[in-house]
NUMARVEX-433033 format. One record per residue: residue number from 1; residue in three letters; x, y, z of N, C-alpha, C, O in turn. Coordinates in nm, 4 decimals, padded with zeros to 6 digits. Atoms other than C-alpha are relative to their C-alpha. Example, Ala and Ser with C-alpha at 12.3 -4.5 7.8 and 13.67 -1.06 7.14 Angstrom:
2
- resi/resn/nxx/nyy/nzz/caxx/cayy/cazz/cxx/cyy/czz/oxx/oyy/ozz
- 1/ALA/00.0890/-00.1190/00.0000/01.2300/-00.4500/00.7800/00.0900/00.1200/00.0000/00.1936/00.1181/00.0665 $
- 2/SER/-00.0820/-00.1190/-00.0060/01.3670/-00.1060/00.7140/-00.0770/00.1090/00.0730/-00.0261/00.2198/00.0899 $
//
This chain:
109
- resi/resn/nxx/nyy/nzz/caxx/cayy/cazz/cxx/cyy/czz/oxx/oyy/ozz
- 1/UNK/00.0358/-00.0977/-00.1014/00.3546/-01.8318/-00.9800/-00.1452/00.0408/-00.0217/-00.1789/00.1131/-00.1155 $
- 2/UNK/00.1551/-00.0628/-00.0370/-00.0236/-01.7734/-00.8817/-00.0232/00.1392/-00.0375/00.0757/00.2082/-00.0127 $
- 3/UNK/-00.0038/-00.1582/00.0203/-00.1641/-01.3960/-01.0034/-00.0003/00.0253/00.1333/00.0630/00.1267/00.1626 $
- 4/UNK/-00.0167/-00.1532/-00.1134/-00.2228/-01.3046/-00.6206/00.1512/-00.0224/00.0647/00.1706/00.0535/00.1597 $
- 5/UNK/-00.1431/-00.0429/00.0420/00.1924/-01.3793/-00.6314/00.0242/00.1109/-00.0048/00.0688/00.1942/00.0740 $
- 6/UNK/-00.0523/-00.1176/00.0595/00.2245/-01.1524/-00.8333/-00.0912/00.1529/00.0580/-00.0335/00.2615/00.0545 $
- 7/UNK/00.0269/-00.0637/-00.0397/-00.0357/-00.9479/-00.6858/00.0331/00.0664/00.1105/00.0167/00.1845/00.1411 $
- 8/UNK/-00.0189/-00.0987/-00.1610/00.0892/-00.9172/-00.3299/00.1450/00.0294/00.0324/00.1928/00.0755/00.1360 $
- 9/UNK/-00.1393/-00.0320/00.0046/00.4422/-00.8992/-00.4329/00.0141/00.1742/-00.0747/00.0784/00.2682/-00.0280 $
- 10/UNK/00.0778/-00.1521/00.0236/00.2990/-00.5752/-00.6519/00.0337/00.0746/00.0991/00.1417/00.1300/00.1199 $
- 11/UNK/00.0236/-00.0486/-00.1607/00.1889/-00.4515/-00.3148/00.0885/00.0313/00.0856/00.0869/00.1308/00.1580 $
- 12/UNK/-00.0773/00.0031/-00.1264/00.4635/-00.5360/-00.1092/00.1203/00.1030/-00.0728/00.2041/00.1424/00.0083 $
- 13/UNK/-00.1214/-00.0777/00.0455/00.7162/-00.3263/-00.3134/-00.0447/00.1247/00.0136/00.0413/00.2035/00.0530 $
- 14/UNK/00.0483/-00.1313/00.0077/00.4778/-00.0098/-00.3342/-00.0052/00.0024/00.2071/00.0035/00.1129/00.2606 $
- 15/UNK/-00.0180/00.0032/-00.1175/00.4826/-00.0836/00.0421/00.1680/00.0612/00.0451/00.2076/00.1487/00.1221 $
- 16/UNK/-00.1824/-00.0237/-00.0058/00.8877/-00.0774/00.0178/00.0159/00.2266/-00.0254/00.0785/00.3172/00.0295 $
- 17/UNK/00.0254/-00.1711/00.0766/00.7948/00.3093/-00.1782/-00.0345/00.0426/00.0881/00.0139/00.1557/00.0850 $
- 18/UNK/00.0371/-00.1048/-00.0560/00.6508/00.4446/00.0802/00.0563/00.0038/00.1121/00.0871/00.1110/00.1642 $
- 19/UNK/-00.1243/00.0039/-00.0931/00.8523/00.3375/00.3365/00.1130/00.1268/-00.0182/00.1387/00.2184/00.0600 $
- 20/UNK/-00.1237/-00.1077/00.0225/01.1522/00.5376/00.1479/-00.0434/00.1133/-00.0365/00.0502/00.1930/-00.0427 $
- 21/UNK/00.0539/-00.0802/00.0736/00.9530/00.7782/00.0095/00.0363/00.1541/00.0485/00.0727/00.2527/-00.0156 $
- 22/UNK/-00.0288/-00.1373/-00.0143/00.9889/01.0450/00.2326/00.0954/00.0810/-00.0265/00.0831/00.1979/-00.0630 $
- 23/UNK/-00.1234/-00.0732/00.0100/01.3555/01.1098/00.2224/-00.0024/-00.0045/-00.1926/00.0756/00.0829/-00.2304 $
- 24/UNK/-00.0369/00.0108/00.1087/01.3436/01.0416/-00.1668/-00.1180/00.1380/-00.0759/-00.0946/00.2320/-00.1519 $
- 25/UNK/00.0648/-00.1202/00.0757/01.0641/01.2621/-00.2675/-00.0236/00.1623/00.1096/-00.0924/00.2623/00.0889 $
- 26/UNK/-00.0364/-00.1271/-00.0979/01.1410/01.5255/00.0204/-00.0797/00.0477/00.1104/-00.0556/00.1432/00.1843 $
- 27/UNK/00.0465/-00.0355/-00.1472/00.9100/01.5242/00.2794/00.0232/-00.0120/00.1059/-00.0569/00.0178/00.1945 $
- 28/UNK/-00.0034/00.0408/-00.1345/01.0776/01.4143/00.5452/-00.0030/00.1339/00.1495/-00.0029/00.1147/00.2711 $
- 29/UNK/-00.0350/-00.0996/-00.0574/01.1077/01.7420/00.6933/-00.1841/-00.0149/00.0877/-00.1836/00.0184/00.2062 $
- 30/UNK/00.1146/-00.0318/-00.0571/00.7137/01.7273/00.7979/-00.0140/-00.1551/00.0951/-00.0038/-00.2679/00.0470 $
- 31/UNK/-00.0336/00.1328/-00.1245/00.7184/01.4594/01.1016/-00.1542/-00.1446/-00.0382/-00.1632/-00.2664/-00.0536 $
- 32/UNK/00.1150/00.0839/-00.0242/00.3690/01.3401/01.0890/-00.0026/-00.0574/-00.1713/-00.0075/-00.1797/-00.1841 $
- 33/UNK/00.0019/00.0776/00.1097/00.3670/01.2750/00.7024/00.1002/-00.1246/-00.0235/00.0778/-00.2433/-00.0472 $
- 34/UNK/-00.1418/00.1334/-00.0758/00.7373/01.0964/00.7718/-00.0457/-00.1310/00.0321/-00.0584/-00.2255/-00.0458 $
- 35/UNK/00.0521/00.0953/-00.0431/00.6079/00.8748/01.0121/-00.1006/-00.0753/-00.0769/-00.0851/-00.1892/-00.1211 $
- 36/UNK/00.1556/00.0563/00.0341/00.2539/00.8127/00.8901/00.0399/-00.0982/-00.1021/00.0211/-00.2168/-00.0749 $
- 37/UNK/-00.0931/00.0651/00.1243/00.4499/00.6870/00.5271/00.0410/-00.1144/00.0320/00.0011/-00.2229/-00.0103 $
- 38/UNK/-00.0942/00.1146/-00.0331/00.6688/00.4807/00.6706/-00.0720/-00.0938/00.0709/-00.0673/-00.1944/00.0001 $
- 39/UNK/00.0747/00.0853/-00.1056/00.4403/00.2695/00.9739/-00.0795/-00.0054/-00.1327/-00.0150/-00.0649/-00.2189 $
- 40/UNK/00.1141/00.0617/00.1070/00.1639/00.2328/00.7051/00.0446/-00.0504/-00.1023/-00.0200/-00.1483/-00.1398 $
- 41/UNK/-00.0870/00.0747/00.0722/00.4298/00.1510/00.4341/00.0074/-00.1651/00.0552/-00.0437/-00.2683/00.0116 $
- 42/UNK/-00.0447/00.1497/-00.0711/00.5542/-00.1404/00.6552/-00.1055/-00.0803/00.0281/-00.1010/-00.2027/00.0158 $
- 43/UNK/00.0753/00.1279/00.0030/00.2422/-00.2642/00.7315/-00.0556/-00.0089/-00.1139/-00.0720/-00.1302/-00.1265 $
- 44/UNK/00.0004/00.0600/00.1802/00.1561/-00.2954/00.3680/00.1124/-00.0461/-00.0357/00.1112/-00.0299/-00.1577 $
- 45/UNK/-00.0955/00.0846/00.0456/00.4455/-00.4659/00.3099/-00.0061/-00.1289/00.0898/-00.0378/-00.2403/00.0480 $
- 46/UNK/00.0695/00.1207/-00.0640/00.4005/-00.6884/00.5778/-00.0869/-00.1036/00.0079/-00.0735/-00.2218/00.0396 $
- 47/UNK/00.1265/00.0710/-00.0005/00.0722/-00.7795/00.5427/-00.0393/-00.0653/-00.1553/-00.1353/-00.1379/-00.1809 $
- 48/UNK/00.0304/00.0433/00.1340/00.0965/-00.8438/00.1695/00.1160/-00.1019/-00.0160/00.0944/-00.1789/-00.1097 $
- 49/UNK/-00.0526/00.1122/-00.0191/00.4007/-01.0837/00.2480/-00.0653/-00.0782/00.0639/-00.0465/-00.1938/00.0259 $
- 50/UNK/00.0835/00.1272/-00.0502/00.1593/-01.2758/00.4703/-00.0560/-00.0259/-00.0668/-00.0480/-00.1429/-00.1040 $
- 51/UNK/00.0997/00.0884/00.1264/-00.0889/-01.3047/00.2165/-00.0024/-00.0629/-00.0834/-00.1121/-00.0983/-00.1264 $
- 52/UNK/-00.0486/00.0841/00.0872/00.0995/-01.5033/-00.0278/-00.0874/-00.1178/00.0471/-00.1217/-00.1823/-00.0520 $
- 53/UNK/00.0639/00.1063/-00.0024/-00.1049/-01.7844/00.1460/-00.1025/-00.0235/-00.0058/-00.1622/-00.1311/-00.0054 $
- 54/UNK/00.1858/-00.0296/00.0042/-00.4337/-01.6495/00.1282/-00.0876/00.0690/-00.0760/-00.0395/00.1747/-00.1168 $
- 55/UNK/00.0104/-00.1042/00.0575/-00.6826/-01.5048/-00.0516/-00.1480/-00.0309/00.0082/-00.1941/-00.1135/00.0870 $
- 56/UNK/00.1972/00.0138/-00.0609/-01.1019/-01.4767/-00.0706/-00.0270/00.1202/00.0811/00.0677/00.1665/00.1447 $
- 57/UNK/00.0711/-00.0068/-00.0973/-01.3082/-01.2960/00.1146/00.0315/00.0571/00.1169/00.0192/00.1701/00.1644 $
- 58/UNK/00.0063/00.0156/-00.1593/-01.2202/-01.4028/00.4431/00.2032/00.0545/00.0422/00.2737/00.0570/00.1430 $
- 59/UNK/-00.1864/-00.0324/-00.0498/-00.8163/-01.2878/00.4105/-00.0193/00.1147/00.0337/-00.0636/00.2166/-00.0192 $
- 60/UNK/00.0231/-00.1746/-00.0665/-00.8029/-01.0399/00.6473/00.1640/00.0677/-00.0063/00.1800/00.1826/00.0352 $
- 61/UNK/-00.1210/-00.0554/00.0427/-00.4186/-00.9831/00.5528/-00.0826/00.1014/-00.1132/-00.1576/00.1912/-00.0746 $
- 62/UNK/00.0139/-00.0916/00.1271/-00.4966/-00.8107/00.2087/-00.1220/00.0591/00.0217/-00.1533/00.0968/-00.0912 $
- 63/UNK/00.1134/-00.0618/-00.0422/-00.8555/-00.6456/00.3771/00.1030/00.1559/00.0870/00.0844/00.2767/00.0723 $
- 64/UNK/-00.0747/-00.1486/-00.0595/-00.5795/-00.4112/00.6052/00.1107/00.0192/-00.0980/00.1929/00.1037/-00.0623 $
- 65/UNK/-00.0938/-00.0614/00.0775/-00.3505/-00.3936/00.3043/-00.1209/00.0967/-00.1033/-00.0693/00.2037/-00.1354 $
- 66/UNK/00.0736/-00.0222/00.0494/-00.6391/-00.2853/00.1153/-00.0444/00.1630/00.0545/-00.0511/00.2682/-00.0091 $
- 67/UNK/-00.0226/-00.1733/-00.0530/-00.6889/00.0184/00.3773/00.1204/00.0975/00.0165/00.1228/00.2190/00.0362 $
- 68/UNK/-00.1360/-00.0514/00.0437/-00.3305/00.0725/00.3354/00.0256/00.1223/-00.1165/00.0795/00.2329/-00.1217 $
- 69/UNK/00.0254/-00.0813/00.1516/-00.4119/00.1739/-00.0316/-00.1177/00.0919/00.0311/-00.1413/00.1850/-00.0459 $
- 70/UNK/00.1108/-00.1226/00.0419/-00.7092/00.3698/00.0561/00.0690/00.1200/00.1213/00.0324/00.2341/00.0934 $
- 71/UNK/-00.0631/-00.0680/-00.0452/-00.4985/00.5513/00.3314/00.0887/00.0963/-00.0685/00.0951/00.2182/-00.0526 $
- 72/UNK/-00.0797/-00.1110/00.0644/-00.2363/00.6519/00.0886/-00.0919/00.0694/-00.1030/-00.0148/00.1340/-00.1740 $
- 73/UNK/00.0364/-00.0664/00.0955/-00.4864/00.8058/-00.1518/-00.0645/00.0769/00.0854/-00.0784/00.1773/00.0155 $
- 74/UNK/00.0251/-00.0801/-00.1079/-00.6268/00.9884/00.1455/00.1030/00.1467/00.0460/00.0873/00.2681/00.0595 $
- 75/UNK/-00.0960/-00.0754/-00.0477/-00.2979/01.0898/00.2536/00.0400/00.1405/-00.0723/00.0772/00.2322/00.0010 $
- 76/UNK/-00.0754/-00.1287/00.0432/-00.1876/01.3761/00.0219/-00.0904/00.0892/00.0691/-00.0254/00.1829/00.1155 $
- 77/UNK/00.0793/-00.1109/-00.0561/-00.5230/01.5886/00.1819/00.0207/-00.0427/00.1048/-00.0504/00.0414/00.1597 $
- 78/UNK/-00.0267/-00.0377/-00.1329/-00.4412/01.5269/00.4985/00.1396/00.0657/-00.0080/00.1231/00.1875/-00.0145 $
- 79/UNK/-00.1655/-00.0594/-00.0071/-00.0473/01.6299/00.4962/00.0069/00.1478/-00.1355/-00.0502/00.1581/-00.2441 $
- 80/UNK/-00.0126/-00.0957/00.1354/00.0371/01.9360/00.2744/00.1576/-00.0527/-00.0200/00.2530/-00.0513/00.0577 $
- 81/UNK/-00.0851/00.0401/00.0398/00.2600/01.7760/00.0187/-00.0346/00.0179/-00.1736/-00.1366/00.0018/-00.2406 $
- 82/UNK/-00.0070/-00.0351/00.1573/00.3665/01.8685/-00.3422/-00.0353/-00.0664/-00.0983/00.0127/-00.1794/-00.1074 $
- 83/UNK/00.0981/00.0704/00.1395/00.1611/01.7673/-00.6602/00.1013/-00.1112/-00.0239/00.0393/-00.2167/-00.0379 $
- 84/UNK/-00.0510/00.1186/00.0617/00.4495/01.5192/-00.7564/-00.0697/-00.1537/00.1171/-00.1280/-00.2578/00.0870 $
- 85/UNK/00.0478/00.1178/-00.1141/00.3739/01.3026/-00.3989/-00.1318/-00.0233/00.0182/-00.1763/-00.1367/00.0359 $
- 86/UNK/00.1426/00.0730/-00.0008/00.0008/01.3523/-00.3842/-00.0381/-00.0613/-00.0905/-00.1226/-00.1493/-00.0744 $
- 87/UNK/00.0836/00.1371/00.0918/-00.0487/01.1950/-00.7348/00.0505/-00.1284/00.0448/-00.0235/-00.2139/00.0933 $
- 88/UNK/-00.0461/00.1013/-00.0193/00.2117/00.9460/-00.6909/-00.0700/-00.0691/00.1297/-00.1232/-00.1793/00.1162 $
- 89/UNK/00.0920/00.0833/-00.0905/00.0504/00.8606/-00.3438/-00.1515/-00.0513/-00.0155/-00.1866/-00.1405/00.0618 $
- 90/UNK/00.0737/00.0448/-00.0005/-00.2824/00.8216/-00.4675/-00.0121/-00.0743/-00.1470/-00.1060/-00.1530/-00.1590 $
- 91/UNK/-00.0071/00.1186/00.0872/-00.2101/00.6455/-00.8005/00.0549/-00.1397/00.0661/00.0010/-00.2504/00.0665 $
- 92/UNK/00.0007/00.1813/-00.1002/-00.0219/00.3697/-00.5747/-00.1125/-00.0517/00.0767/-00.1570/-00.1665/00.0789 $
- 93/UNK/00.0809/00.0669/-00.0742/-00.2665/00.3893/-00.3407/-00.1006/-00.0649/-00.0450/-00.1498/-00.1495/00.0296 $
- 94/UNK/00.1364/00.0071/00.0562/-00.5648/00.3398/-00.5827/00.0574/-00.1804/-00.0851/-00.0143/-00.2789/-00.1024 $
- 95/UNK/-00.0466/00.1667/00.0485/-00.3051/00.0104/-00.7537/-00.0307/-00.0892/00.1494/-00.1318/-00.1573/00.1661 $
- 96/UNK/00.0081/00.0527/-00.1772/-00.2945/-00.1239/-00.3811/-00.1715/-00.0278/00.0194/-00.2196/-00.1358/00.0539 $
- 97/UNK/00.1338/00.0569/-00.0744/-00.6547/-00.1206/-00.3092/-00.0817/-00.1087/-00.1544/-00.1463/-00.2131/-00.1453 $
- 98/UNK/00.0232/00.1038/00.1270/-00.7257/-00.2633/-00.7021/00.0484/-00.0960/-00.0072/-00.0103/-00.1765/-00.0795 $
- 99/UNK/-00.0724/00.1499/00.0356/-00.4498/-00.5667/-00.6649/-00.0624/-00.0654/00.1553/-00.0760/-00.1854/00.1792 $
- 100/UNK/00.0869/00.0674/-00.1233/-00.6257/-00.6051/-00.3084/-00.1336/-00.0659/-00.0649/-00.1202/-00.1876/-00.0519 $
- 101/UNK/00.0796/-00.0262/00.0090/-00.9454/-00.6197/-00.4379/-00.0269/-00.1319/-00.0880/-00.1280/-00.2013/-00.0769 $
- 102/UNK/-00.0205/00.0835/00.1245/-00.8402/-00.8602/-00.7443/00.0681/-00.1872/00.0849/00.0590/-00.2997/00.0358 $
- 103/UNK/-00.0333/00.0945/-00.0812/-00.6860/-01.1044/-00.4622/-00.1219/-00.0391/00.0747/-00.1539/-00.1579/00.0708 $
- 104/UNK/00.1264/00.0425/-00.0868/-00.9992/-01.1109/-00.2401/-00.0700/-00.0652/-00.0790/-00.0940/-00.1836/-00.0551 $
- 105/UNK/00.0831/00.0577/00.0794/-01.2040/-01.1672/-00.5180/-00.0071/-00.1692/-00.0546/-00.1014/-00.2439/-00.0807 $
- 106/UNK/-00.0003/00.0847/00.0521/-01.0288/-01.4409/-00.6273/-00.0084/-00.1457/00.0880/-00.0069/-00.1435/00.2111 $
- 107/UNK/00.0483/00.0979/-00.0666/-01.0950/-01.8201/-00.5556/00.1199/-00.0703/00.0544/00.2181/-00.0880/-00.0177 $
- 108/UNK/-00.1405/00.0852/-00.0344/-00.8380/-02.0197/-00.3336/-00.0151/-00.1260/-00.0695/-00.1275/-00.1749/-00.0809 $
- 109/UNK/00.0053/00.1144/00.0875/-00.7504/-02.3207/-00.5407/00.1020/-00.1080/00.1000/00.1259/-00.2227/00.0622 $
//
């Protein structure tokens, strides 16, 4: 298995996290954080299952998973949400834009 494998499989699970996230770490009660979680979850999960075939540069899969991760480290100051979810959202988010970052970089073989 290739590292950006393992990299965008990484990805695609912290994608899976934020998806569930709301009902598990309790925000679901606030609509727009809800949503926002979940649609930006999915397409980081999405887009980091497409990228299994790509990587460089020019992969524009892991370039919008990449704003995925800088979204969720964004996200806790936009939404008011409790110290456990804003770290956790911006430590994933900050892995997410680093295993992006580590995929682009690298050379397609």
């Amino acid at each position: 298995m290739k590292l950006r494998s393992v990299d965008n499989t990484i990805v695609a699970l912290i994608g899976i996290w934020f998806i569930i996230a709301p009902w598990i770490a309790g925000y679901s009660d606030d609509k727009g954080a809800l949503w926002t979680s979940v649609i930006v979850g999915a397409v980081q999960l999405i887009v980091s299952l497409w990228a299994f075939s790509s990587s460089g540069w020019g992969s524009w899969q892991n370039w919008i998973s990449l704003l995925a991760g800088v979204w969720f480290i964004v996200f806790p100051f936009v939404y008011t949400v409790e110290s456990n979810v804003m770290w956790s959202s911006i430590i994933l988010g900050a892995v997410t834009v680093l295993l992006n970052l580590f995929t682009l970089s690298a050379k397609d073989s």
